[in-house]
C-alpha positions as CSV (number, residue, x, y, z in Angstrom):
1,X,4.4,72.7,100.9
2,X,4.8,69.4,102.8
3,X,1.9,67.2,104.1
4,X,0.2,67.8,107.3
5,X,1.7,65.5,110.0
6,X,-2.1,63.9,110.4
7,X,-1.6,62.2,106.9
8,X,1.6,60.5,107.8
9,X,1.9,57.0,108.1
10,X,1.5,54.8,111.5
11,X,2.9,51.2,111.6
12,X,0.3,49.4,113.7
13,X,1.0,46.0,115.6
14,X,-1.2,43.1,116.6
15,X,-1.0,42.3,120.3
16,X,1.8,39.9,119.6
17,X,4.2,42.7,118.3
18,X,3.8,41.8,114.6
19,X,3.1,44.6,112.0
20,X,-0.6,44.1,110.4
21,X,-1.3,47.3,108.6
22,X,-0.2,50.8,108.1
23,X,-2.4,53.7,109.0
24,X,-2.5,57.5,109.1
25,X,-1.8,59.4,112.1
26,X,-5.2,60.9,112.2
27,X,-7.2,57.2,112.3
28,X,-4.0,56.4,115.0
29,X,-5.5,58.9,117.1
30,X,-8.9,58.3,117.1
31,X,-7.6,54.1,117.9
32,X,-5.5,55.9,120.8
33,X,-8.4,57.7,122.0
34,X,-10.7,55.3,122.2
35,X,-8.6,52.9,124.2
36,X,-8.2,50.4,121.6
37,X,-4.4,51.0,120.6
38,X,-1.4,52.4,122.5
39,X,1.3,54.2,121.1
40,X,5.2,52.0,121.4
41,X,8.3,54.0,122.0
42,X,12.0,53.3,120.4
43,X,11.9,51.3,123.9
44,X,9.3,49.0,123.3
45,X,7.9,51.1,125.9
46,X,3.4,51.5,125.5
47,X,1.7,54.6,126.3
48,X,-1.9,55.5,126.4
49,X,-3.5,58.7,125.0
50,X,-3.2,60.3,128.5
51,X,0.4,59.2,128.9
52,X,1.3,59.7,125.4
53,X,-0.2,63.4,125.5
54,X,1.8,64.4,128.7
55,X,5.1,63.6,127.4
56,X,7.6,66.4,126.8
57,X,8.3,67.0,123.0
58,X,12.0,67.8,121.7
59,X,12.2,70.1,118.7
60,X,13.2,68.1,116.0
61,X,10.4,65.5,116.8
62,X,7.3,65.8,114.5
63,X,4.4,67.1,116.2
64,X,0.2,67.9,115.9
65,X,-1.4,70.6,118.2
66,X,-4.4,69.5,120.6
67,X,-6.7,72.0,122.5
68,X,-3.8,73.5,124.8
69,X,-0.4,71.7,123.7
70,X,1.7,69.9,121.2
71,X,1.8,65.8,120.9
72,X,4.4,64.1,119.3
73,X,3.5,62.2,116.4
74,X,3.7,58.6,117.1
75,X,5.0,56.4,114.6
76,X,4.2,52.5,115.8
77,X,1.1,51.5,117.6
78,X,-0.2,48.5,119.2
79,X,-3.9,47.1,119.0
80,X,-4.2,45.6,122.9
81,X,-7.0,43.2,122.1
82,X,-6.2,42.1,118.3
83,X,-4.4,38.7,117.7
84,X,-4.8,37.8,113.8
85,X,-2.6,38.6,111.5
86,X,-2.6,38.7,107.6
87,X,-3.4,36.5,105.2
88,X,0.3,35.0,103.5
89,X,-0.5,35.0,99.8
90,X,0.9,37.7,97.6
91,X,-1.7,39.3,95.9
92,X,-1.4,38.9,92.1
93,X,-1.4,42.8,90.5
94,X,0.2,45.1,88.2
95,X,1.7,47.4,91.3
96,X,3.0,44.2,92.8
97,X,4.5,43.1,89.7
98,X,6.1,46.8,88.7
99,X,7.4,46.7,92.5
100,X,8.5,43.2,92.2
101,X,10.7,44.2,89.0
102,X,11.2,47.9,90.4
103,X,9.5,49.8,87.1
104,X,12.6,48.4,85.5
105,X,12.2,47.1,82.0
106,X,13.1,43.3,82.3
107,X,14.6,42.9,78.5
108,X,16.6,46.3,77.9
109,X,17.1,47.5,82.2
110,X,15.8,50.6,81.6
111,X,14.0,52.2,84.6
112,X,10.7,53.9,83.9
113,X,7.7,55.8,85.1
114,X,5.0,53.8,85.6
115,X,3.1,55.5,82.5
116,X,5.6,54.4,80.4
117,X,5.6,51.0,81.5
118,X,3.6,47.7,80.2
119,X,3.2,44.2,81.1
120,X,4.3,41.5,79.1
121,X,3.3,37.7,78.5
122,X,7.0,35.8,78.3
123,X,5.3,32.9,76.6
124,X,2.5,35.0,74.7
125,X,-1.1,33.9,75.8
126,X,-1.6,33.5,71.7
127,X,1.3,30.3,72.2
128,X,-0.4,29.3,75.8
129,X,0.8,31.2,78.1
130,X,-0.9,32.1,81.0
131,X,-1.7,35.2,83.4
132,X,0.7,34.3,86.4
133,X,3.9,35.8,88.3
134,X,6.1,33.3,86.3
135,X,5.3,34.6,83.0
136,X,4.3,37.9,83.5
137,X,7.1,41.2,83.6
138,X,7.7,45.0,83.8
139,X,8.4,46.3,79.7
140,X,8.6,49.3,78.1
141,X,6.8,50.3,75.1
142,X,9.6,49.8,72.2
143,X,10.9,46.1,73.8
144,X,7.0,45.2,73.9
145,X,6.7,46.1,70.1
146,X,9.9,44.7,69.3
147,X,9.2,41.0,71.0
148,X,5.3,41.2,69.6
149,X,3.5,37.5,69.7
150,X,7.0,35.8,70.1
151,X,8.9,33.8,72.7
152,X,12.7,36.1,74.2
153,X,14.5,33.3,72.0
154,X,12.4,34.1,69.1
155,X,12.7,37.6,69.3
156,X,16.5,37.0,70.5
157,X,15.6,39.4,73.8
158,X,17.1,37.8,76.5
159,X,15.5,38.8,80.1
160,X,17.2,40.1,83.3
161,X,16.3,37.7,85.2
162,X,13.2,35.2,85.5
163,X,10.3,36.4,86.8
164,X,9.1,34.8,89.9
165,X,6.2,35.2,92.7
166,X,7.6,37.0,95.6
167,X,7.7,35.9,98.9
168,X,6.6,38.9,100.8
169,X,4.3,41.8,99.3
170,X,7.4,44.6,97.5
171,X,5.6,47.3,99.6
172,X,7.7,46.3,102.3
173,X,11.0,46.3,100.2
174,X,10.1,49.5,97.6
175,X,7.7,51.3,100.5
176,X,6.3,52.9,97.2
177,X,4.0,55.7,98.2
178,X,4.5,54.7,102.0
179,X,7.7,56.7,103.9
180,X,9.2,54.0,106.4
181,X,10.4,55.5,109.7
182,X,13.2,54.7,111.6
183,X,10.5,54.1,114.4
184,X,9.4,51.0,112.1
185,X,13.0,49.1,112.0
186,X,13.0,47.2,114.9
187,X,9.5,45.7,114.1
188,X,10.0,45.0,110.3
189,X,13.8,43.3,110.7
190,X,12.1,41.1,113.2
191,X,9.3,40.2,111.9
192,X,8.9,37.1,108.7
193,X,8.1,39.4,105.6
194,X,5.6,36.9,104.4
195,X,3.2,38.7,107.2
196,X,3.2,41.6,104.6
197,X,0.9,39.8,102.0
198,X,-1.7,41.3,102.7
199,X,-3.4,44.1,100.8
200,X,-3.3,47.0,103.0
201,X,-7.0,47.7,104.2
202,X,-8.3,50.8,102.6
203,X,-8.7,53.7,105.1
């Protein structure tokens, strides 16, 4: 059984068109209702709750019943009275890294589960190195054994590539555990990626 429309995901916008968060269709409402968001159309067109409500629904469009009628799900909205936008810095953590290497092994290429996944030190901390996106990368359990307390050259492992801190936070490139809609396009392709790196704000 699928999940209720209401626990979808909303892009929402700051007042200057640039994506700041992703919400659920239920808290997208309640913004809707109280007048501080409105809902943005495939035609950059904005919509209150009133207007958004009285517009006809095709079939194939996703929908959630009210008292007397169906409303189409929105899918981007816009906060009319917020300006800021995120903070720039990638936040340093094992998602981001797994997403940054996509759960792929970064010595033998093989892509994993999660579970089955580990992180490992390039230069191990026992030799200096340190906790940071240069030095740290997705490996699964038999290369991590294999390489132990030594340096790729030591343990002749060569990596896939060189690990690096992103520019913009992978959610936006893996949208791991958050569907993108086609309704989200025209606002991420527009929009620097760096205003993705932000932690998303727990609902």
């Amino acid at each position: 059984m699928g999940r209720s429309p209401m626990h979808t995901k909303v892009l929402m916008l700051n007042r200057s068109y640039l994506p700041i968060h992703v919400t659920s269709v239920r808290r997208a409402f309640t913004l809707l209702y109280l007048g501080i968001a409105r809902v943005v159309n495939e035609r950059y067109q904005t919509f209150d709750f009133k207007g958004w409500s009285d517009l006809s629904v095709s079939v194939h469009e996703e929908t959630v019943g009210l008292v007397n009628h169906v409303v189409r799900v929105p899918r981007v909205i816009l906060l009319v009275r917020y300006d800021r936008v995120p903070k720039r810095q990638v936040r340093f953590s094992r998602y981001n890294i797994y997403a940054r290497d996509k759960s792929t092994c970064q010595y033998c290429g093989r892509k994993l589960p999660r579970h089955q996944l580990n992180l490992d030190h390039v230069i191990p901390r026992s030799l200096g190195g340190t906790s940071r996106w240069e030095n740290v990368v997705c490996s699964c359990v038999p290369c991590n054994r294999r390489k132990g307390g030594r340096t790729p050259q030591e343990a002749r492992m060569n990596l896939l590539r060189e690990p690096y801190k992103p520019k913009w936070t992978p959610f936006i490139q893996e949208g791991d555990g958050n569907a993108r809609y086609r309704e989200w396009l025209p606002f991420l392709s527009t929009v620097d990626a760096s205003y993705w790196n932000s932690t998303l704000l727990q609902e």
